[in-house]
N, C-alpha and C positions, 0 to 999 in steps of 0.2 A: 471392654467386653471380651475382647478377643485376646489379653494381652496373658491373662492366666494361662490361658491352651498354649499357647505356644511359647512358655515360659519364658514371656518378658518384663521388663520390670517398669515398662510405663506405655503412653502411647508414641508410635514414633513419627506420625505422620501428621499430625495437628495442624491446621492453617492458621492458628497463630502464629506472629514472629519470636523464637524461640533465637534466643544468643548462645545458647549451649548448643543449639544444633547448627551453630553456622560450618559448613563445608566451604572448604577454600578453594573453588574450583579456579582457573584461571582466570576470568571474566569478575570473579568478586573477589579473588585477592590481588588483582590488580586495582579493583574497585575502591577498596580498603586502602590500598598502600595510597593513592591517590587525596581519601580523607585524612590519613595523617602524616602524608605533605603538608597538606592544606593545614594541619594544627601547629605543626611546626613552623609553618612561616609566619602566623597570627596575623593577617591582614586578608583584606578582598574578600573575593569569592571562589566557593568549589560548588561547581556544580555535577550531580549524577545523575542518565537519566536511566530510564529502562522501561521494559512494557511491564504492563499491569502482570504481578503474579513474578515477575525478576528477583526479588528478592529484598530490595532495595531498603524496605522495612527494616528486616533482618539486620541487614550490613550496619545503619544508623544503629541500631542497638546494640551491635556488634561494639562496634567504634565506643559508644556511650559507653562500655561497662569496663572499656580497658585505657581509657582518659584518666590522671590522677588527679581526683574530684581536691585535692588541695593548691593545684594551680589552674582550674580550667572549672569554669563554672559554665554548664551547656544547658540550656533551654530548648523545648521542643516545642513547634507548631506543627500541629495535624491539621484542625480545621482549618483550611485557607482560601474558602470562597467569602473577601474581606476586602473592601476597600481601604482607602488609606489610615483613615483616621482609625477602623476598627485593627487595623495589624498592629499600630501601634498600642493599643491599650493592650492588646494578647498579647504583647512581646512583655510587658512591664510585668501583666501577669505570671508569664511564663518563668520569670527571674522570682516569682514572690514578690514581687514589691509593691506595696500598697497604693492605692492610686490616691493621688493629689493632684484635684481640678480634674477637668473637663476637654478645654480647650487644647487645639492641637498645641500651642505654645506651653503650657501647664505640662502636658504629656511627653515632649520633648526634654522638658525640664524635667521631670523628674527621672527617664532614665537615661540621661548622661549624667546626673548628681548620682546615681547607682555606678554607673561603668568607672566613672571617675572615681568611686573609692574603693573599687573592686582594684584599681590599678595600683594604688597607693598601698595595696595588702600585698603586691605583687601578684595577682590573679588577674585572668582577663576573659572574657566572655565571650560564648559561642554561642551564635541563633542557629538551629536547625530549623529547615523549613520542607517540612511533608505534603507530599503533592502541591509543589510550588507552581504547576501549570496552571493551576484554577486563579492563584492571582490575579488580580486587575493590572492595567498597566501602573496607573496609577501609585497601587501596593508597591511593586516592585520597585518602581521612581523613588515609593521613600524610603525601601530599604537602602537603594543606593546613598540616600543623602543620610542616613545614620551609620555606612562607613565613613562618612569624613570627621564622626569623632575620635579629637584623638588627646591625647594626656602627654604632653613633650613631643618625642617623635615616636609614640607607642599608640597603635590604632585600638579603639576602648572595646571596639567589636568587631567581629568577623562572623560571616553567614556562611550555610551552607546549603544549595536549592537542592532540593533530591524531588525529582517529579518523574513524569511521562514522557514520551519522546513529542509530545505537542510541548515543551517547554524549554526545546533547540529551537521549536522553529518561532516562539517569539521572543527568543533573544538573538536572535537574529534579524530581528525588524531594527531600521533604522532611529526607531525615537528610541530606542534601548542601547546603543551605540555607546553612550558614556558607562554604562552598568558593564558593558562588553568586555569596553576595556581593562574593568578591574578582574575579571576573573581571572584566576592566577593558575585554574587546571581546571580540568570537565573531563568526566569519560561519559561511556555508555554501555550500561548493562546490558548484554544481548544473551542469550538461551546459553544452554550447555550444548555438548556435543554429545555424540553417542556411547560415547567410555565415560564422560563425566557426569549424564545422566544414571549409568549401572554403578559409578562411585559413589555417586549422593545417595542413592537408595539404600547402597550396603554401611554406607556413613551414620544416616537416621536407624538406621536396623542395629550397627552393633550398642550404638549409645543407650540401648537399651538393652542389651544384654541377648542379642539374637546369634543363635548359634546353630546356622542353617538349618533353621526351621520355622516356617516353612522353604520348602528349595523351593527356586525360582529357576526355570529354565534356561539355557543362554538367549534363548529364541525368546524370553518373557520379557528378559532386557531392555530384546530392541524392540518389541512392540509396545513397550511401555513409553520410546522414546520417540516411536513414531505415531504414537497419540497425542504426545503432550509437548513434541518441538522442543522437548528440553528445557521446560519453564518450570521452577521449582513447586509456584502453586497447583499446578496444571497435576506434575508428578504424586503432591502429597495427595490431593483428592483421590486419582485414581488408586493408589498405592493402598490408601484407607481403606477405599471399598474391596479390593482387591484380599485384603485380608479379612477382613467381615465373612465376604461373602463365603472364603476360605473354610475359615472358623465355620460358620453354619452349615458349611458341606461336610463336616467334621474328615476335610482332607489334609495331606502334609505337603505338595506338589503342587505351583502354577505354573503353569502354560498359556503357549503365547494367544491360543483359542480362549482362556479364561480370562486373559487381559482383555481381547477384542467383546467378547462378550458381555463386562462387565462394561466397559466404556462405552457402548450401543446402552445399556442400562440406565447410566448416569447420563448421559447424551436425550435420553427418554422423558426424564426427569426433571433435566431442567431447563430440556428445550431450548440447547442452545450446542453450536458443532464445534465448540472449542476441543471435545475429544473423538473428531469421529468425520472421515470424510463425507461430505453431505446430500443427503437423501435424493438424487437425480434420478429418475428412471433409467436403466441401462447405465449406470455408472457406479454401483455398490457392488462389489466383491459377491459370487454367490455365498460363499463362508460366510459374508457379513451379515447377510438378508434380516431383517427382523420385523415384526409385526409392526412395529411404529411407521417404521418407513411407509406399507403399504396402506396406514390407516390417515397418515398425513395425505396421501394423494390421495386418497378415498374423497377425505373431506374437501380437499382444494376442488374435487372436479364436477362437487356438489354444489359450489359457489359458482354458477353460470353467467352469464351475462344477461341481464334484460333482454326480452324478447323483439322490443324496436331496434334496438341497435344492429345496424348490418353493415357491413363492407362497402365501399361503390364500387361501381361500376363503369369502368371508361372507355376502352376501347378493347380490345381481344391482347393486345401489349402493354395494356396496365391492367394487371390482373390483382386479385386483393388476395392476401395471404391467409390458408381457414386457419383458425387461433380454438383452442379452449384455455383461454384463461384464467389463470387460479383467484382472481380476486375479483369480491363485489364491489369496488372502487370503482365508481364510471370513469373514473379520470385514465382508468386502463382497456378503459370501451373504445374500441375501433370505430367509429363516426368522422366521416369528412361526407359535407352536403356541399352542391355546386351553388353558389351563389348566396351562401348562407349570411344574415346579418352579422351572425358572430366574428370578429376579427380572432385572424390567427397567426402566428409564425409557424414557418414548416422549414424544416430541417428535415437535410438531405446527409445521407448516411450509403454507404458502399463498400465497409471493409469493416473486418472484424474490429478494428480502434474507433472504428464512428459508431459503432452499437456500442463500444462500452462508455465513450461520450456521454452516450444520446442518454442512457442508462441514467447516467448523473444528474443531467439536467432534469430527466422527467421528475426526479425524486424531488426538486429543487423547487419546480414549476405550479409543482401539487400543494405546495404550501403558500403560494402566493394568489394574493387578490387584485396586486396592482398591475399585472402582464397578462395579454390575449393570452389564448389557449396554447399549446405545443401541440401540434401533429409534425407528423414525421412521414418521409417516403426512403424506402429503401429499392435500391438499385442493383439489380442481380445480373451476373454476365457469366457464362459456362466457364469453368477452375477456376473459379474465385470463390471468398467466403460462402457459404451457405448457412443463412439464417434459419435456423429451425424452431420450431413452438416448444421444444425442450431446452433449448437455450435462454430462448425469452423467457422463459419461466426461472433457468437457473440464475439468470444475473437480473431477473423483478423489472426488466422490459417490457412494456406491452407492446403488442404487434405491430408492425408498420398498419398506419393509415393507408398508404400506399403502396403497392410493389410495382414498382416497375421489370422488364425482364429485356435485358439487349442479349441478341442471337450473337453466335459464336462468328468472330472475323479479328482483322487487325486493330489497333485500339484507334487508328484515326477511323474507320468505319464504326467502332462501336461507340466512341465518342459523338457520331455525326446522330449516332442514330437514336442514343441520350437524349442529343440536345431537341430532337425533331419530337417527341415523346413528352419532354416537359414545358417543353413552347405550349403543348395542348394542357397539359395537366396547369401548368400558368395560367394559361388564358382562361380555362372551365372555373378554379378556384378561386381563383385571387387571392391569397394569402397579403397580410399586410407584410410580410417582409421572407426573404428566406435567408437561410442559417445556414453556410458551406464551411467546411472542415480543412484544415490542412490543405495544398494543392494537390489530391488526385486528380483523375480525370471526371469524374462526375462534379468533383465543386468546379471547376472549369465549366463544363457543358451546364453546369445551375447557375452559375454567375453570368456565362453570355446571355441564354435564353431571359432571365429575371433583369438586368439591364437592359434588354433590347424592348421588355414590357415595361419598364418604369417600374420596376418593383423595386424597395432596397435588398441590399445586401449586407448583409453579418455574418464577418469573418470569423470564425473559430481560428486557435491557434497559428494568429497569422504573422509573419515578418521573418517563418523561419529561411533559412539559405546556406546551402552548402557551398555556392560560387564555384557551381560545378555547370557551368551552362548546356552543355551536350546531356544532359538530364532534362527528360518531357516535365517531372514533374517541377522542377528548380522555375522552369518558363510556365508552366500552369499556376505557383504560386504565386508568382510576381501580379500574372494578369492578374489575379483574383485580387492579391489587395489592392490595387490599383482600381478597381470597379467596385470594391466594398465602400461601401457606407459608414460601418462601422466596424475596427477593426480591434481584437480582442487578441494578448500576447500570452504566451505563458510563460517569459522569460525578458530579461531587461535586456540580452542580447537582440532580440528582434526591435526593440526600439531604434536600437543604432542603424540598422539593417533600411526599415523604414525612413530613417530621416534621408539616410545617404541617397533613398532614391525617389528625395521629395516630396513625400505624402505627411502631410499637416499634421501635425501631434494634437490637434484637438478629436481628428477622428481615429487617435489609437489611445487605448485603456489597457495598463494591466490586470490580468485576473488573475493568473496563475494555471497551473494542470490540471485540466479533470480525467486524466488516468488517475490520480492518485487517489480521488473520491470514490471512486466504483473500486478501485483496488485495495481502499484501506475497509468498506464495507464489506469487501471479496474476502479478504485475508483467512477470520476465523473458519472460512469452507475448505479452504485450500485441502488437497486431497495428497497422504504421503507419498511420494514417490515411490514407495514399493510395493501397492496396490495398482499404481498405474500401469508397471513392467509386467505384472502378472495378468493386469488384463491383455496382454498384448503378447502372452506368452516368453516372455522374455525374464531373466532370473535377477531376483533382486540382489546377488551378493557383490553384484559392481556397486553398490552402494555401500558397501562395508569396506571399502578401499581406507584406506590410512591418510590417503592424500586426498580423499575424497572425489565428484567427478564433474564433469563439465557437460552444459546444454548447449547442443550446436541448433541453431536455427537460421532457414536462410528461405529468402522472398521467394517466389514459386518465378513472379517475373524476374527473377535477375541472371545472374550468372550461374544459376541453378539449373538454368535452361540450355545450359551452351557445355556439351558432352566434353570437351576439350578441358576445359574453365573449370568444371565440377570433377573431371579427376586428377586434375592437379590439385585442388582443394583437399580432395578425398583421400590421397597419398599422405599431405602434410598432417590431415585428422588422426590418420591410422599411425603414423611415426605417435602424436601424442597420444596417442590412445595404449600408449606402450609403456608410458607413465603415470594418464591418468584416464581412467574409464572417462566414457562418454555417451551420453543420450541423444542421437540426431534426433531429433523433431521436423518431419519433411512432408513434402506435402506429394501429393497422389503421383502429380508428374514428377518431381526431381525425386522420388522412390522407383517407376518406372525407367528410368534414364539410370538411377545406379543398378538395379537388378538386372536390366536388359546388358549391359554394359560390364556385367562382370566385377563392380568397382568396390567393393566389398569381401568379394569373395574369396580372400586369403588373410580377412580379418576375425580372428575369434572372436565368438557372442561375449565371451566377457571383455572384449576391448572396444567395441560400440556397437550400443544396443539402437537397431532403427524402426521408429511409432510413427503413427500417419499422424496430424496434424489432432492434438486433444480440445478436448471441452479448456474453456477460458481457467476453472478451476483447478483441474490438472495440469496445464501449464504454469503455475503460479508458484503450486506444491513442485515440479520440478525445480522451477528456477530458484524459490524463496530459497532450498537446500542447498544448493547447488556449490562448486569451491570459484565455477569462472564461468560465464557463457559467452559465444563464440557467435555473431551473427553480423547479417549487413541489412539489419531492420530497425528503424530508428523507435519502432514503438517498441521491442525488446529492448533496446539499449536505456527509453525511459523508466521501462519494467526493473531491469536492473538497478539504476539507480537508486530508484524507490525501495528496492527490496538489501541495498546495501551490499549486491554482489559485482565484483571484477567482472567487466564486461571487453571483452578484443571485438571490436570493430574489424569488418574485414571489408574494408572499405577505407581510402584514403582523406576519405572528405566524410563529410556528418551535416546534414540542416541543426540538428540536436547538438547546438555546441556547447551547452551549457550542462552535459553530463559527461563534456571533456574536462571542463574547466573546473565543476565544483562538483561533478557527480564521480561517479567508478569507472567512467568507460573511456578507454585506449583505444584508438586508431593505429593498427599494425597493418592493414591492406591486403594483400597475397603476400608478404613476402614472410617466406618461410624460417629466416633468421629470426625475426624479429616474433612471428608470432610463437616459436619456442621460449625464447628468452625469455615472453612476459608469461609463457607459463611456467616455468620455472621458477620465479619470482611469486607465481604467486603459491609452488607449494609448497615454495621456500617458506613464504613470510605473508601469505595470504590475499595478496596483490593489494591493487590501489584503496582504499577506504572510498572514501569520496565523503559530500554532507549533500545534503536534500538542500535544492536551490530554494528561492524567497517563493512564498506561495505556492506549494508542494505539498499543501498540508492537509488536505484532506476537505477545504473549505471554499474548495475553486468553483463548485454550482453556486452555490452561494451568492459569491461577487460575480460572477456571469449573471444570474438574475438582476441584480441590485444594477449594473449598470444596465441592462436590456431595458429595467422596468425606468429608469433615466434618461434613457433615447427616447424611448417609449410614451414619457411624461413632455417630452417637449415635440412631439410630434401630434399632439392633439391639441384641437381647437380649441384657444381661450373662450370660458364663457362672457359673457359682456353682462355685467349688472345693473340695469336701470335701475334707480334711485326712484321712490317712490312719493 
């Protein structure tokens, strides 16, 4: 429509996979070189993955059209939700070859009698396999077993998996172990960057004969990449609209207001925040503002709750939190009754990482008919997280059941005063079990109180250990799994952890992370990092750095607190901040304590920019960008891993060792040598990679219910059947 006016000679942005328009960015012509490795060695496997919209399409057709079709005869599988027996009959198909019988014996037989005379012409055959994550296990087991055809010492076939990044994480299961072995290379397609995004754009533009017209701003550039994270499909959609809408404004000029504007349009449309940070109250840009946003809360806050449904009431120190909740789901109705026949689990929550927990499981819980109900109490004590009704609303939490509130004092007083608080909420409710997190101080003070009643206890995330003993929390952990009932890991490390100190491996299960569940659900809201600076008055052009920049994050309780401690820190920050900008992310007090203290104040705003502590989605969009984050919080150092960024521990010990050992993250301490070096390194060469550990994948509520509802199943009365 548009391609006449602005004298081009085709369309350039199509979300078709076009092989003419492949761009060779770094990321897909390393992709590429990868695949014909892989053709030149003619054996095993190559696998590639990438997220949805990467390209990956592309790159296989890429590859397919520069193959010399007279030694290399390549087959394509798209549809691949297929058990065994049906992959093989599409694989025969996929060669042409006529099918003879039925049985999988027949089927087998008929294409090794193909590859075997494909081999004898001197040609040898390649299966492509498109969205190979949908496969069954099964599927994959027998692609394995039709690499061991072979004609002399010449393999008859070789695959190539090209899926999603759920297609690492189950080749990485151990019944896939033998397929493992034969892969001979695997990368992983990740985004473009922000020059490579403004080169693909000018890339599909000239292939069409575009000769700056229409101009695009340089400012159009980066808003186009900080809509679309650098994902090729992400880019052509908006890019499309972008010139339509162009075209029908019969103008010659976009701007970076006509990018955001258009993408709030398409964001409108199709109801979904792949191009648009996401509709918070008090969190969209005023430039951004658009009627949708305010017609979506319209409607949410017309969805009320039933008019029985109320808060209890317990003592004047268990107070109930007021909610308007956006959804008619009773399963998001605040209702706890004292004495109620209903059996329940209640889970105890006290820090921003136990809300995004709790998050997962409610979503988990709501699908299930075989598990009591989930209520939740949350635990509030002055500078610490604060749960808010806009929060709840933005990570789809319903309210605490409970709020508890402990006064301001030392933590063995406000722990004493927990435990005195839920001895009563204990004793009024009777939950059939309660559910403690990690060792803080509240799953301590919930674990004595519910053992001293006879109530069980279910450990979340337990067996972790830094064997740093002069840590409260390393001794809170321990108690807790020692008085669990039942204890739940999120790493194969914590098993070892556990046996060493005794505790029976029939009452520990792995389940794996449920940060990753609420944060792979989280991801598409994430909000750009240069919306966030601007809310905060701070300039976004530390994010156009060349070396890119670093999130500093650090615990409110730690060494954040000790004036001495945090400017020595703050010295070492501002020496790197000389190389590479930096975002501290700090909380109320350790912002008080640098301002009061002067400790900043011979650092220029563009060499670290300091925000108070953001909403969970802006944090995410920080870090997801980010070149390295800098923290001694073991749930940013999970965050990192998960998000695939270099992470410096500043901390010489870690409970989270398993995002030493296979994830991204470095233990460098305080010590100022060493935490240069591994900056340097990484903007040398990008720092550590790391891979997402076993069950990280976004499916850890999941197996949390499945085993809960299996304690669960053997903690109820046998019925007894008379015979009649």
């Amino acid at each position: 429509m548009y391609e006449s006016y602005f004298g081009l000679t085709g369309a350039p942005f199509l979300l078709n996979p076009d092989p003419s328009f492949f761009f060779d960015s770094r990321g897909h012509s390393s992709a590429l070189s990868y695949l014909k490795f892989g053709l030149y060695q003619a054996e095993g496997f190559i696998v590639v993955t990438g997220d949805i919209g990467a390209g990956k399409t592309t790159l296989v057709r890429t590859l397919l059209s520069d193959i010399d079709n007279e030694k290399v005869v390549a087959a394509q599988l798209v549809s691949t939700q297929l058990e065994a027996g049906d992959l093989l009959r599409s694989a025969i198909t996929a060669f042409g070859v006529p099918l003879k019988g039925q049985s999988k014996a027949e089927l087998i037989a008929t294409l090794e009698a193909y590859l075997t005379l494909l081999a004898t012409q001197n040609k040898r055959a390649v299966l492509i396999v498109d969205e190979a994550q949908n496969l069954s296990r099964d599927a994959i087991e027998e692609l394995r077993m039709l690499s061991n055809f072979q004609f002399g010492n010449q393999a008859l076939l070789q695959s190539f998996l090209i899926g999603q990044p759920e297609l690492r994480d189950m080749l990485l299961s151990r019944s896939l172990e033998q397929l493992r072995q034969r892969v001979i290379a695997s990368y992983h397609l990740g985004p473009m960057d922000r020059e490579e995004t403004r080169s693909y754009i000018e890339h599909r533009l000239r292939k069409v004969g575009w000769d700056n017209r229409p101009h695009f701003d340089d400012d159009a550039f980066d808003e186009i990449y900080q809509w679309t994270s650098g994902i090729p499909r992400r880019i052509n959609l908006l890019c499309n609209r972008i010139l339509l809408a162009t075209f029908l404004a019969e103008g010659n000029e976009i701007t970076a207001a006509d990018v955001a504007r258009i993408a709030l349009e398409i964001r409108a449309e199709i109801g979904e925040a792949t191009l648009s940070p996401p509709p918070v109250m008090g969190s969209t840009p005023a430039h951004l503002a658009s009627d949708v946003t305010a017609t979506s809360m319209q409607a949410g806050l017309q969805q009320g709750l039933p008019s029985h449904l109320s808060m209890p009431t317990l003592t004047d120190s268990v107070l109930p939190l007021p909610t308007q909740p956006q959804f008619r789901n009773e399963l998001f109705a605040p209702t706890v009754h004292a004495h109620t026949d209903q059996a329940f689990l209640l889970l105890i929550a006290s820090s921003r990482t136990c809300c995004v927990r709790a998050a997962a499981l409610q979503k988990a819980f709501a699908s299930r008919q075989d598990l009591p109900a989930l209520k939740w109490l949350m635990i509030d004590a002055p500078g610490r997280f604060e749960l808010t009704s806009d929060w709840c609303e933005h990570m789809g939490l319903r309210a605490p059941d409970v709020q508890m509130r402990v006064p301001a004092g030392t933590p063995v007083a406000q722990t004493a005063d927990a435990m005195r608080q839920l001895d009563h909420v204990l004793g009024e409710f009777r939950p059939a079990a309660v559910i403690v997190q990690n060792g803080d101080d509240a799953a301590m003070a919930a674990s004595l109180a519910a053992h001293r009643q006879g109530i069980p206890i279910l450990h979340l995330e337990a067996g972790l250990r830094s064997f740093d003993r002069s840590r409260p929390q390393e001794i809170n952990a321990m108690m807790c799994d020692h008085m669990a009932d039942l204890l739940l890991t999120s790493e194969w490390v914590a098993h070892d952890n556990l046996t060493r100190e005794g505790i029976p491996a029939d009452r520990v299960v792995f389940a794996g992370n449920l940060m990753m569940d609420t944060m792979r659900a989280m991801l598409p809201q994430a909000s750009p990092p240069k919306y966030t600076l601007r809310q905060f008055n701070q300039s976004p052009e530390l994010l156009k750095a060349g070396r890119g920049y670093g999130v500093v994050y650090l615990q409110s309780q730690g060494p954040s607190q000790q004036v001495q401690a945090l400017a020595e820190l703050t010295a070492i920050l501002k020496s790197i901040g000389r190389d590479m900008p930096l975002i501290w992310v700090a909380s109320e007090t350790t912002r008080s304590l640098i301002q009061s203290n002067h400790l900043l104040s011979d650092a220029p705003g563009s060499q670290i920019a300091l925000l108070p502590i953001v909403p969970y989605f802006k944090m995410m969009g920080l870090i997801g960008t980010a070149a390295c984050v800098l923290t001694d919080s073991s749930t940013v150092q999970e965050e990192a891993t998960i998000l695939g960024v270099p992470c410096l521990t500043l901390h010489n010990y870690t409970e989270r060792r398993i995002t030493v050992e296979q994830g991204t993250n470095i233990a460098v301490g305080r010590n100022s040598s060493l935490i240069h070096r591994a900056v340097a390194e990484i903007i040398r060469g990008g720092g550590k990679k790391g891979r997402l550990p076993k069950f990280w994948d976004g499916m850890t509520a999941s197996r949390v219910a499945d085993h809960l509802a299996a304690w669960w199943k053997q903690r109820q009365p046998r019925t007894m059947v008379t015979p009649s």
